[in-house]
C-alpha positions, 0 to 999 in steps of 0.5 A, a space after each residue: 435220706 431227704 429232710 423236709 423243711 421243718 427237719 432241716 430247722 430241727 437239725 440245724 438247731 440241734 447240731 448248733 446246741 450240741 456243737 456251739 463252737 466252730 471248732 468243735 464241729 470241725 472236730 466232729 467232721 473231721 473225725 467222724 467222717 475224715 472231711 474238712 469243714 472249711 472245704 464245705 463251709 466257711 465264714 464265721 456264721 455258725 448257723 449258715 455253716 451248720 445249714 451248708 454242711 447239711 445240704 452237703 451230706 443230703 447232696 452226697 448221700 450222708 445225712 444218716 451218718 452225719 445225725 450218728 455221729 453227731 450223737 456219737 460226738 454228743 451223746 447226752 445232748 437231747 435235742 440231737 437225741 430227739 431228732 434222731 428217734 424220728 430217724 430210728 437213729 438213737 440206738 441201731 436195731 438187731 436185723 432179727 428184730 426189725 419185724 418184731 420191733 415193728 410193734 414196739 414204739 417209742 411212746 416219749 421221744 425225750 425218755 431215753 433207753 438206759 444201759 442199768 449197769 452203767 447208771 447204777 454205777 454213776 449213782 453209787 459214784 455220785 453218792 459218796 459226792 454228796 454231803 449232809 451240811 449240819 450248822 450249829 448256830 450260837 444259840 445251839 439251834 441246828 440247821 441242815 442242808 446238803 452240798 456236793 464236791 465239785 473239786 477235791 476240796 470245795 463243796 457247793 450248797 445254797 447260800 441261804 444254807 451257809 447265811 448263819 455263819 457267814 453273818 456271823 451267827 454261827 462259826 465255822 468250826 461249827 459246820 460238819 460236812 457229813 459223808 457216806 451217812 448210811 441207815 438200813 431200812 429198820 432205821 438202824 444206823 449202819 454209818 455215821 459218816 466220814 466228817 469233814 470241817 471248813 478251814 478256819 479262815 477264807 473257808 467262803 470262797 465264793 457266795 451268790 446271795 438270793 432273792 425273793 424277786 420272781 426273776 433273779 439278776 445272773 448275780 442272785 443264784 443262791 450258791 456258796 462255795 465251801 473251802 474243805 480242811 481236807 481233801 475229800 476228793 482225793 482222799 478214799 471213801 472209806 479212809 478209816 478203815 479201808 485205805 485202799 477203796 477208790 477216791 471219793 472223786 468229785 461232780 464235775 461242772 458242765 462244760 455245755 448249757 443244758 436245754 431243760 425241755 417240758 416233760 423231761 426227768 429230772 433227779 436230786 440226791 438229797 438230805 431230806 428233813 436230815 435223813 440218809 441221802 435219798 434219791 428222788 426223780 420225775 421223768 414229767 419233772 421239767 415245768 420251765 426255765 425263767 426268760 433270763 435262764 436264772 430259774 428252772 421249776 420241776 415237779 421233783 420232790 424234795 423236803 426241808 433239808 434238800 436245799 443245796 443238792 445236785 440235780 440231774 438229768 436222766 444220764 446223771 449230767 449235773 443240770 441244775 443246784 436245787 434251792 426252793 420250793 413252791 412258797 404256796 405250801 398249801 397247794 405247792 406246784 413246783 420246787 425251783 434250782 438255779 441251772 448250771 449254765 447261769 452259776 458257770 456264766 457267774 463262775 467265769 466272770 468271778 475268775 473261778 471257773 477255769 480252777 475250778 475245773 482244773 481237778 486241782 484244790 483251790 487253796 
């Protein structure tokens, strides 16, 4: 297999993206193909690395092998994705269906087959991850937003969700953390949920405020960090009345930036306007990303009550903390979050990152 020009620049870039640390791609190497990296390559230029390790599998013949296993080792990375559908190397092909398939075509190179089994199950993990904030202000006025667990006792949402008691205009005894809230389709209530409270005291663990500034500072990202009175992470779905159900588990943050590229899905589990949770999805949903990397819009739904939900890529990696939507309500074209790369910059330099993904409690 012979690369043109272009394709060597696609590559290159698209192995730097899914291995953007040195040893990572030694790894890879390594384990994949039994070689040594510093044998082809060495220097601490990743990009002339990763352009030397590709002439040397195009000189010896295994280019091809080199792009699999690189998916294999980074399978949810889609500028590898993209580059392997040129090469019909996304997924092999059944020999007895290599003439049929000749009049089958991939139509969208970033929309990726999905194995049903596996996605639904993802879904119903992240389904009990997912909580309805309800917040009880002095004045009895209630407000609702959704949160997620991203250890086994810390929630994440919005700061603007969580703003009222942090100001002191509401307590926090006075927030429910409201999971597994089910309704059947009549409208009948078939759960009200597991209830969880905030610990009385240091229950914020962290905060970034938000601004109204078309391009917010990597300080203005719209997150808080909820300190849980209770170990929901740990604990069963269904404590009550099933001790033995399987824990309720966690999201866990990503470990790699997400290239949010034009035209491709997007999901949010939310609280829209208070109801069961919801799952809304636009496989055209990526407009753009901020030239800081502090906003991503999208064309996924949501409505009041959706501020602070996770989303998604189409594989189910958390891209992204929804936050807002188009301040033009009469003729509104996007809804806007916060991508996970910028609140995982945040996170490390608050010292929090490293605990965070430990699978411990942050007490």
């Amino acid at each position: 297999m012979k690369l043109t020009g272009p394709q060597y620049k696609q590559f290159t870039q698209a192995l730097i993206d899914a291995f953007p640390e040195q040893q990572r791609l030694a790894e890879l190497v390594q384990f994949q193909f039994g070689k040594n990296l510093n044998a082809i390559a060495m220097g601490n230029d990743l990009q002339a690395i990763v352009f030397r390790l590709i002439q040397a599998a195009e000189a010896e013949g295994w280019v091809d092998k080199l792009i699999a296993g690189a998916r294999e080792s980074s399978p949810g990375n889609p500028a590898l994705f993209v580059f392997a559908q040129e090469f019909n190397l996304a997924t092999p092909m059944p020999p007895q269906l290599s003439a049929r398939g000749a009049l089958e075509k991939i139509i969208k190179k970033t929309n990726s087959f999905l194995d049903v089994n596996t996605w639904r199950e993802k879904l119903g993990t992240i389904e009990a991850q997912v909580c309805r904030l309800e917040i009880t202000n002095n004045n009895n006025k209630k407000e609702f937003g959704t949160g997620f667990l991203i250890a086994p006792n810390v929630v994440m949402t919005n700061y603007h969700v969580i703003e009222s008691v942090d100001s002191g205009q509401a307590n926090a005894s006075n927030v429910i953390l409201r999971f597994d809230y089910k309704q059947l389709a009549d409208g009948n209530i078939i759960n009200k949920g597991t209830e969880y409270r905030l610990v009385e005291d240091d229950w914020l663990i962290d905060k970034s405020p938000y601004t109204k500034n078309t391009l917010p500072t990597p300080d203005e990202l719209d997150y808080a960090l909820l300190r849980v009175d209770g170990v929901p992470g740990e604990e069963a779905i269904a404590k009550n009345s099933d001790p033995n159900a399987p824990q309720r588990g966690w999201i866990s943050l990503p470990t790699q930036a997400y290239e949010f590229l034009p035209e491709t899905p997007l999901l949010i589990v939310q609280h829209p306007k208070a109801e069961p949770l919801k799952l809304a999805f636009d496989t055209d949903a990526i407009i753009n990303i901020n030239e800081n990397g502090t906003t991503v819009k999208y064309k996924t739904n949501t409505q009041p009550g959706s501020s602070g939900s996770p989303c998604f890529d189409i594989n189910w990696n958390l891209v992204a903390l929804h936050h807002s939507g188009d301040p033009d309500w009469r003729n509104p074209t996007y809804n806007a979050g916060t991508p996970f790369s910028a609140i995982c910059s945040r996170l490390e330099k608050q010292g929090l990152l490293a605990d965070l993904r430990s699978g411990q409690p942050i007490w």
